[in-house]
C-alpha positions as CSV (number, residue, x, y, z in Angstrom):
1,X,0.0,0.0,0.0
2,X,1.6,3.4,-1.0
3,X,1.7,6.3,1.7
4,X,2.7,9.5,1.8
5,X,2.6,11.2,5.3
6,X,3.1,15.0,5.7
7,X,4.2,16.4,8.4
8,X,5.5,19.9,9.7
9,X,2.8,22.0,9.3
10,X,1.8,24.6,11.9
11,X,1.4,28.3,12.9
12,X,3.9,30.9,12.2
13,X,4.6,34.5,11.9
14,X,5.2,36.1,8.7
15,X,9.1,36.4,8.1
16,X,9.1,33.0,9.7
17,X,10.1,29.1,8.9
18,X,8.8,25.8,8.3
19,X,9.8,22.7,7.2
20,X,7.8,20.0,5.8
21,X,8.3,16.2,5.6
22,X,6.8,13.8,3.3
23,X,7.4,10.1,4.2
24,X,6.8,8.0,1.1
25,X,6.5,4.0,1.3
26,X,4.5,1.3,-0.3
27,X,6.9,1.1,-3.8
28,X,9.6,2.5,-5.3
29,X,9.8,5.7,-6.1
30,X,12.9,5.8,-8.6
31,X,11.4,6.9,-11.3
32,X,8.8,9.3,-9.6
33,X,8.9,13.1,-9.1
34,X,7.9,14.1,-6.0
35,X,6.4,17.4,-5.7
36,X,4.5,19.5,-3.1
37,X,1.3,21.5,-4.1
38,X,-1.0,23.7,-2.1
39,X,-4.6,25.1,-1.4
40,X,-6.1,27.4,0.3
41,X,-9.6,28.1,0.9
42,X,-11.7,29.2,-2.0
43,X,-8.5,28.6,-4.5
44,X,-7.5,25.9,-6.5
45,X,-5.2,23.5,-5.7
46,X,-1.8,24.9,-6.7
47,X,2.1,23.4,-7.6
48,X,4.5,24.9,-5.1
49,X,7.7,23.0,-6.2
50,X,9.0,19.2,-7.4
51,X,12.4,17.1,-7.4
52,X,13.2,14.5,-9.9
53,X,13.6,11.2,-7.1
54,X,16.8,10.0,-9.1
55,X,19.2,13.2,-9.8
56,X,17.4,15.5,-8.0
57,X,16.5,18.1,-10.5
58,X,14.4,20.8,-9.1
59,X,11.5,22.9,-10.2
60,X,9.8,25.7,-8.4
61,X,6.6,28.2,-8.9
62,X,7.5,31.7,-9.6
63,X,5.3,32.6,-5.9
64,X,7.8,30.8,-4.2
65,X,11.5,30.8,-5.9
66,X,14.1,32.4,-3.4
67,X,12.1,31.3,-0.4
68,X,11.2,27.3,-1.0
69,X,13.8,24.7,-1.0
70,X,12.8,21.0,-1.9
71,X,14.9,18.5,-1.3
72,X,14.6,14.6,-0.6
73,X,16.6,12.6,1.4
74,X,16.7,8.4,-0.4
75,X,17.9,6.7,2.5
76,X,15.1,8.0,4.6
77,X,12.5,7.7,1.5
78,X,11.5,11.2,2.7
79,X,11.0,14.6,1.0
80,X,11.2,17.7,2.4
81,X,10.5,21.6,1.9
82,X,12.0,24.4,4.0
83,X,10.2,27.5,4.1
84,X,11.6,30.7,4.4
85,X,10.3,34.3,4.4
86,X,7.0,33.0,5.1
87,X,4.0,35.7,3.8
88,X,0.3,35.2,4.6
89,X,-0.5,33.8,1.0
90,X,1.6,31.4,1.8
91,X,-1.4,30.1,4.3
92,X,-2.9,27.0,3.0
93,X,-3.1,23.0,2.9
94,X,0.0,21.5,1.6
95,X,0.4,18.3,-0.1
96,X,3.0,16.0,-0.6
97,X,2.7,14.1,-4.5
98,X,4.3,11.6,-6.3
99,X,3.7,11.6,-10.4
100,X,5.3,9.9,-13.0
101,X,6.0,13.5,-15.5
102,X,7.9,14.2,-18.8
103,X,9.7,16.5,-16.8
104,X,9.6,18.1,-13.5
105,X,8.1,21.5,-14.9
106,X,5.4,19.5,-16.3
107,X,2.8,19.8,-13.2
108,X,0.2,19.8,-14.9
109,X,0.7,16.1,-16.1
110,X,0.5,13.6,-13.4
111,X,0.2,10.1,-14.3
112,X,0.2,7.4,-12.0
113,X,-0.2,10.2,-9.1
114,X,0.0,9.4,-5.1
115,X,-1.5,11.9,-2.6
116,X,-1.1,12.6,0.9
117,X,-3.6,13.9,3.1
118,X,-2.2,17.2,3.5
119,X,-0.8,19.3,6.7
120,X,-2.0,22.8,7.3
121,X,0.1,25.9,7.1
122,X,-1.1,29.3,8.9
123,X,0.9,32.3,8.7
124,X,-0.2,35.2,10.7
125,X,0.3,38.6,10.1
């Protein structure tokens, strides 16, 4: 059974940090990208950032470059993204995926897509 399991979500002050874990099991996911999306309420569900599993190749939204790093860590089957420089439209529910892609700008095309069930980030201001 695949999982992925978010975690790190919380409350936090603009001009703040967070980091966010994504625990993936179930399969392997060589030849996955793993990506994090977000929503907030009354929006649609939008791509924050995604690394290719093998060779780590990185691709971010323009809302977040500068600030968001993604990274994933193989031995622990686990990706991550640090916040930094939190704003208040960065408040939403995030969500850990895993998509098979062309490439990793290609966030629009998910096939063969896991979900987690999302952790929720608040940033007051």
């Amino acid at each position: 059974q695949v999982q992925l399991v978010e975690s790190g979500g919380g409350l936090v002050q603009a001009g703040g940090s967070l980091r966010l874990s994504c625990a993936a099991s179930g399969r392997t996911f060589s030849n996955y990208i793993m990506g994090w999306f977000r929503q907030a309420p009354g929006k649609e569900r939008e791509f924050v950032a995604r690394i290719r599993w093998n060779g780590g190749r990185t691709y971010y939204a323009d809302s977040v470059k500068g600030r968001f790093t993604i990274s994933r860590d193989n031995a622990k089957n686990t990706v991550y993204l640090q916040m930094n420089n939190l704003k208040s439209e960065d408040t939403a529910v995030y969500y850990c995926n895993a998509a098979i892609s062309p490439t990793e700008a290609d966030h629009d095309t998910l096939r063969d897509d896991y979900w987690g069930q999302g952790t929720q980030v608040t940033v007051s201001s």
